[in-house]
C-alpha positions in Angstrom: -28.3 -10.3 -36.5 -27.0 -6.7 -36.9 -30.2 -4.1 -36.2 -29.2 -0.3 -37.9 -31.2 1.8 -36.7 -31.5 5.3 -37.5 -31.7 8.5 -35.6 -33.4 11.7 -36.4 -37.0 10.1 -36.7 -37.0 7.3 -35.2 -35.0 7.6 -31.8 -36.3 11.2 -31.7 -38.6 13.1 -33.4 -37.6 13.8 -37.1 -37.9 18.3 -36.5 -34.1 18.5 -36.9 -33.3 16.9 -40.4 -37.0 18.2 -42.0 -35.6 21.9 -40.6 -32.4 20.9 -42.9 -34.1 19.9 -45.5 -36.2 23.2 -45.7 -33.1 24.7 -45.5 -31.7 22.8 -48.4 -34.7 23.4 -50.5 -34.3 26.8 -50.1 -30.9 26.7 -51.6 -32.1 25.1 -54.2 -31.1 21.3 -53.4 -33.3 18.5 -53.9 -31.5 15.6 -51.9 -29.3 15.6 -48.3 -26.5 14.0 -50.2 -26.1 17.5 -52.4 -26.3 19.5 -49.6 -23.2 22.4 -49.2 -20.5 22.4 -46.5 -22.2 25.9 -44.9 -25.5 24.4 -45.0 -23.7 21.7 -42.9 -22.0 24.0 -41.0 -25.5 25.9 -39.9 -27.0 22.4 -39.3 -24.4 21.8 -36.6 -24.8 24.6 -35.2 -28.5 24.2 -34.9 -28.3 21.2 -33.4 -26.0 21.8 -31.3 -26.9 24.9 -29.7 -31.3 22.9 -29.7 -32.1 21.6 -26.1 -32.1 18.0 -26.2 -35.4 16.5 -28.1 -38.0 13.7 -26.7 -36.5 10.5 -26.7 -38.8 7.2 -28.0 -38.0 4.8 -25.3 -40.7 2.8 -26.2 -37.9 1.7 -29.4 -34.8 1.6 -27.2 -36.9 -0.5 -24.5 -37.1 -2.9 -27.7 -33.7 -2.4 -29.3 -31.9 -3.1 -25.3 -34.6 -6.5 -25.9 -33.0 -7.3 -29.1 -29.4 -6.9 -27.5 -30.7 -9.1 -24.6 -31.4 -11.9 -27.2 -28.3 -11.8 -28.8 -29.0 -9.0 -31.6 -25.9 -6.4 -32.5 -27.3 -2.4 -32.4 -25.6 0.2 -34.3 -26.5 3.7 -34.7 -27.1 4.1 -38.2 -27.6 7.8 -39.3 -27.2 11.0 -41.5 -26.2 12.9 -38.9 -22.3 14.9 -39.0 -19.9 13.5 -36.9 -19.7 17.1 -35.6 -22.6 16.6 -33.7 -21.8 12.8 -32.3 -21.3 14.7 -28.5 -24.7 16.1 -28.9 -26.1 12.6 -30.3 -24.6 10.5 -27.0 -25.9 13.2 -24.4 -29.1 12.9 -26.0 -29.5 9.3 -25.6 -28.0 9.4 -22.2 -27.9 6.0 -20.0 -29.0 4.4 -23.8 -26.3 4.6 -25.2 -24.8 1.7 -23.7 -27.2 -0.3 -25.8 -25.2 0.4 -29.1 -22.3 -1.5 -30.5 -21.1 0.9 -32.5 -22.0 4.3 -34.1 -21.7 5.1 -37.8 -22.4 8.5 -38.8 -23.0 9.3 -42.5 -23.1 13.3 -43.1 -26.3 13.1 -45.3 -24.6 10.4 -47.4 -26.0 7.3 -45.7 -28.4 6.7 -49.0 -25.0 5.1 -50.6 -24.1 3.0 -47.7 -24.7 -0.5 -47.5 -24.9 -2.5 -44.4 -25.5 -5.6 -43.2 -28.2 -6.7 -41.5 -31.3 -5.0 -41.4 -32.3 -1.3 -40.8 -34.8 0.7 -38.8 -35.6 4.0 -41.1 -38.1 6.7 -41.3 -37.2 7.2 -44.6 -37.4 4.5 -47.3 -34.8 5.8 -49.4 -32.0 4.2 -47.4 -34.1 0.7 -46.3 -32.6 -0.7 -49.5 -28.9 0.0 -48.0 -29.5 -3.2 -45.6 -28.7 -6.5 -47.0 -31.3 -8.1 -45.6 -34.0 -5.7 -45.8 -35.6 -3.2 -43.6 -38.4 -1.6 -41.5 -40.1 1.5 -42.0 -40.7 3.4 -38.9 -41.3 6.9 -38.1 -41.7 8.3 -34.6 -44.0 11.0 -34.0 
């Protein structure tokens, strides 16, 4: 089975995208998906220039279990591909764990995947054909 499993609050904690969503909402946008190309562009810079965030190991000790058993993990997240050097340094040695990397740009609500996925937010649970799991790290 393929496991998607998101990023920003579930592999770390979810401060990034809720700082870009206050951001948003202050610009008067009500969804990630509407969000402008400068809003974007400060987002990357954010993150880019943030030290690297906690890290849940407790899930990645699970996912690398899931791989051992046969399971297929892909990154699975909103994040800009702008930031994808960022992403890998912060899941360091981890990274190995992943089969591939799909990054969505705050449009990952229209994707569909197969599999299931791993989301803090419930919104995009209903992208995964066969259903999902609703997780949030704190």
């Amino acid at each position: 089975m393929l496991i998607n499993v998101d990023f920003d609050g579930v592999l770390i904690p979810n401060d990034f995208e809720k700082r870009l969503v206050l951001e948003g909402n202050k610009e008067g946008y009500t969804k990630i998906s509407q969000f402008s190309g400068a809003l974007f562009d400060w987002y990357i810079k954010f993150v880019n220039t943030s030290p690297i965030p906690p890290i849940n190991v407790d899930m990645l000790r699970w996912l690398s279990g899931m791989k051992d058993n046969g399971h297929h993990i892909r990154l699975w997240t909103n994040r800009n591909v702008e930031i994808v050097n960022k992403t890998i340094r912060t899941l360091g040695d981890w990274t190995s764990i992943f089969d591939s990397f799909h990054f969505f740009s705050g449009r990952k609500s229209s994707s569909k995947v197969e599999g299931i996925a791993i989301d803090n937010s419930l919104d995009n649970l209903q992208c995964a054909e066969v259903g999902g799991i609703h997780y949030e790290w704190r």
